[in-house]
C-alpha positions in Angstrom: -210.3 96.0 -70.1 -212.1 96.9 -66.6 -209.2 96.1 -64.8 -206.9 98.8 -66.9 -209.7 101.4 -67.1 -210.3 100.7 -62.9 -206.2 101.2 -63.0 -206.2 104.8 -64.6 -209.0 106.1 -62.9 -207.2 105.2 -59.2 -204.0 106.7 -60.7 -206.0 110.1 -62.0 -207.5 110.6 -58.5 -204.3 109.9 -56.7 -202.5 112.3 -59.1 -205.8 115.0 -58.4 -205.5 114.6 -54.6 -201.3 115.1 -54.7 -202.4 118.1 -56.5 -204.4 119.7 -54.0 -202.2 118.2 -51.0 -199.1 120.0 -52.5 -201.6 123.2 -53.9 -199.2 124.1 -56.6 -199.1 128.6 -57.1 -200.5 129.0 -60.5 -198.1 131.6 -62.6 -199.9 134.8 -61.3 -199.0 133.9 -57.0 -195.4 132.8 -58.2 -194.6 135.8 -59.7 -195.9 138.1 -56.3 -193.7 135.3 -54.5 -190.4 136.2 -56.7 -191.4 140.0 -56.8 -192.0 139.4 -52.7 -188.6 138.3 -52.4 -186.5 141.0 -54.7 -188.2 143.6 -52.4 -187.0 141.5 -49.3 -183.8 140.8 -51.0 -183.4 145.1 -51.9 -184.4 146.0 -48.4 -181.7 143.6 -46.6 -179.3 145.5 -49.0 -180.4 148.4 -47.8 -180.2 147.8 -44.0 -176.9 146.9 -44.9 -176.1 149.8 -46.0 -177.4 152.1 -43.7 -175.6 149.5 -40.8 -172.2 150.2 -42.6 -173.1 154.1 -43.1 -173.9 154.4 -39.5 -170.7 152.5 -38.5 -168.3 154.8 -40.6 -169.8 157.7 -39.1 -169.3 156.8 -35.4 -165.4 155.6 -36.2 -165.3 159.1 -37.4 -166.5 160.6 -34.2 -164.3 158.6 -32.2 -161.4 159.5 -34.3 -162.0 162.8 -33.6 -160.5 164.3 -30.1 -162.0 167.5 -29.8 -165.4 169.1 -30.9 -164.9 170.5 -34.5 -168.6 171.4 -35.3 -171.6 168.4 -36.2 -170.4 165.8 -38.7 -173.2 164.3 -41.0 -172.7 161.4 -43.0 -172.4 161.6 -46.8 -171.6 159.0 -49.6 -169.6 159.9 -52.5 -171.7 159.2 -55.8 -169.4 159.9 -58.5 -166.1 160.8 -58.6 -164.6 163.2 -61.5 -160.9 161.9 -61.9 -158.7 163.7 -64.5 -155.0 163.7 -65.0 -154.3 166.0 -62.2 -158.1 166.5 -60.9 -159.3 164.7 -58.2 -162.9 165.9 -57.3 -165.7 164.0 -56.1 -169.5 164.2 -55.8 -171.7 163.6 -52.6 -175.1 162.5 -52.4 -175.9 166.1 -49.7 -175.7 169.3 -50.1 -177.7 172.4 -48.9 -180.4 169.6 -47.8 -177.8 168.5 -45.1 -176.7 172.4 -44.6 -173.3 172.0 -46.6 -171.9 174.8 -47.4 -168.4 176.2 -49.4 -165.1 175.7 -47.7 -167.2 173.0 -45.2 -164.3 170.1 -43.9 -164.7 166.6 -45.0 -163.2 163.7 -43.0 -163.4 159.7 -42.6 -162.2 158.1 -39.7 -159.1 157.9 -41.5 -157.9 161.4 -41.5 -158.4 164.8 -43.9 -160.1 163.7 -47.1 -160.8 167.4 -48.5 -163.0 170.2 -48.3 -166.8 171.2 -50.0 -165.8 172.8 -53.3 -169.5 174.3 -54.0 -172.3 173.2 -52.3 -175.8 172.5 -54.1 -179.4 172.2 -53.1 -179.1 168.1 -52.8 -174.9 167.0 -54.1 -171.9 168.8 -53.7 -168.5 168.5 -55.2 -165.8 167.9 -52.8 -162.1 168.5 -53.5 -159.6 165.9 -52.1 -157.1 167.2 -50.6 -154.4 165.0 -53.4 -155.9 167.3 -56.0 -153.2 169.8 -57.6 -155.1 172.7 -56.7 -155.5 171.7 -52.9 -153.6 173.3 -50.4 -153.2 172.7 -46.3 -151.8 174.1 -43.3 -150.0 171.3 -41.7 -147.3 170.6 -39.3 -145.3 167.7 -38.2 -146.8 166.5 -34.7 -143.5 165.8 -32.8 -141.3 168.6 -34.0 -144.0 171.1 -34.7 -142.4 172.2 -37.7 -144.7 173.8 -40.1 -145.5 174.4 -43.8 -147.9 173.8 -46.7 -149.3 170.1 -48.0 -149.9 170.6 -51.7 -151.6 167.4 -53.4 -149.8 165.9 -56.4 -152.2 164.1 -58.4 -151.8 161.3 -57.0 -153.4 158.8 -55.1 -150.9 157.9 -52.1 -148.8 161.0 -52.1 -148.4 164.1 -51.0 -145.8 166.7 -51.1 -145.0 169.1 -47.7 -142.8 172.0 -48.2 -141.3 172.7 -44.9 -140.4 176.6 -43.5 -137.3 175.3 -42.0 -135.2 171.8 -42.7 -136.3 169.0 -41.4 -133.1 168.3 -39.6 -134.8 165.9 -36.5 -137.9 164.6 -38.9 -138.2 161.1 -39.4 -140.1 158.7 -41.3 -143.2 157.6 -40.1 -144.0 160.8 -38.2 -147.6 161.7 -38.3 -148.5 165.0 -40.1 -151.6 167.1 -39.5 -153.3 170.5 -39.8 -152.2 173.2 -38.0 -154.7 175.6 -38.5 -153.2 178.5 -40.1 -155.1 179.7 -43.2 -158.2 179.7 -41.7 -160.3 176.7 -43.7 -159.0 173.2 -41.7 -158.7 173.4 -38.2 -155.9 172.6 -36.2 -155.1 168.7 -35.0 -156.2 166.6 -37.8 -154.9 163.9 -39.2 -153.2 164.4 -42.9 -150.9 161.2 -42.8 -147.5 160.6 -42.6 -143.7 160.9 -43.5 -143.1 158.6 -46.1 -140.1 160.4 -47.6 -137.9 163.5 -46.9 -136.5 165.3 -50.1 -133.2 167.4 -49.4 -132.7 170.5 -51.1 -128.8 170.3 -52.6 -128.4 173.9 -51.3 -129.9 173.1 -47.6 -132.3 175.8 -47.6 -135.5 174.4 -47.7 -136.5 170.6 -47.6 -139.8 168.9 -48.9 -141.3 165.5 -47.5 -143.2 163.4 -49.3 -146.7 162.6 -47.1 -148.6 159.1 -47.0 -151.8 160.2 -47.1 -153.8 158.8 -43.9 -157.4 158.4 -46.2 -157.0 155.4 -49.0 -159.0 157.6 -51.5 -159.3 154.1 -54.0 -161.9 152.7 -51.2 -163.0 156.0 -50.0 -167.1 155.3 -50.2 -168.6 157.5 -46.9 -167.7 160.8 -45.4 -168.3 163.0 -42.6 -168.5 166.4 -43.7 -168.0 169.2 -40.4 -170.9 172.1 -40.3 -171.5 174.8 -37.8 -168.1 175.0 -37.0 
């Protein structure tokens, strides 16, 4: 009998002395651990963010080629998709000077314009929207007209002021500045389709839009132009 009770009393201080070798967290210092490492876990996230936010808004500088006005960065926070109504909303507004009529871009090409600007969102009107109109031309031939949007997400529709008798496919399409909204030289997208009029007197193109508006996440909007 001394010999077991000598037995369990060597086994209860080795277990006591693993114990405080190992110093198991009681519940209260392994919840702050878990809550310690959401926040860490939330923050990385964050950074992440703010790396790929930052990275978008240089690619959009660099796409530019001349000095439009400032660009500041914007992400779209909602997006209000009818059948025919493509507007989106963006986490800036009056905070970030945005104002009516303002140009938004990605580094991409035209994405659309500031449809009303409040103190901290604004709604932006893609430029595939029915009710969206732009001044564009073709860049080799310098033939001009009007992109409408359709609706839709890859497609626009160009109505040309003269045929489009040496237009190809593939031929990049931008704004040419007439109207006075978009500025001139920016990247709409590109000739995807020409449509001939039976009578020859005007032709339509159907326009590839440069922007993939399914993935569009961050914008640069133009002020002080």
């Amino acid at each position: 009998y001394g010999g077991l009770y000598w037995f369990q009393q060597k086994i209860q201080i080795t277990w006591n002395s693993g114990r405080e070798m190992i110093h198991l967290p009681d519940n209260t210092e392994f919840q702050n651990l878990l809550d310690e490492n959401a926040q860490l876990r939330s923050d990385n996230i964050r950074y992440k963010e703010e790396i790929i936010q930052l990275q978008e808004t240089l690619g959009i500088r660099e796409s530019l080629k001349d000095d439009f006005g400032v660009i500041r960065p914007s992400e779209i926070i909602q997006n209000s998709f009818g059948r025919e109504e493509r507007i989106c909303m963006l986490s800036n507004g009056r905070d970030k000077e945005f104002q009516k009529n303002d140009i938004v871009i990605s580094r991409k090409g035209l994405a659309g314009k500031i449809l009303e600007a409040n103190n901290r969102t604004s709604q932006m009107l893609l430029i595939i929207d029915r009710n969206s109109a732009v001044a564009g031309m073709i860049q080799t031939t310098r033939q001009q007209g009007v992109i409408y949007g359709t609706g839709k997400m890859d497609e626009l529709l160009m109505e040309l002021e003269s045929p489009a008798r040496e237009v190809q496919q593939g031929d990049a399409v931008i704004s040419s500045g007439l109207g006075g909204i978009f500025p001139k030289g920016l990247y709409v997208g590109k000739v995807k389709e020409i449509l001939k009029d039976e009578y020859g007197l005007y032709e339509r193109i159907i326009v590839q839009p440069g922007v993939d508006f399914s993935t569009l996440e961050i914008v640069g909007v133009i002020t002080d132009r």
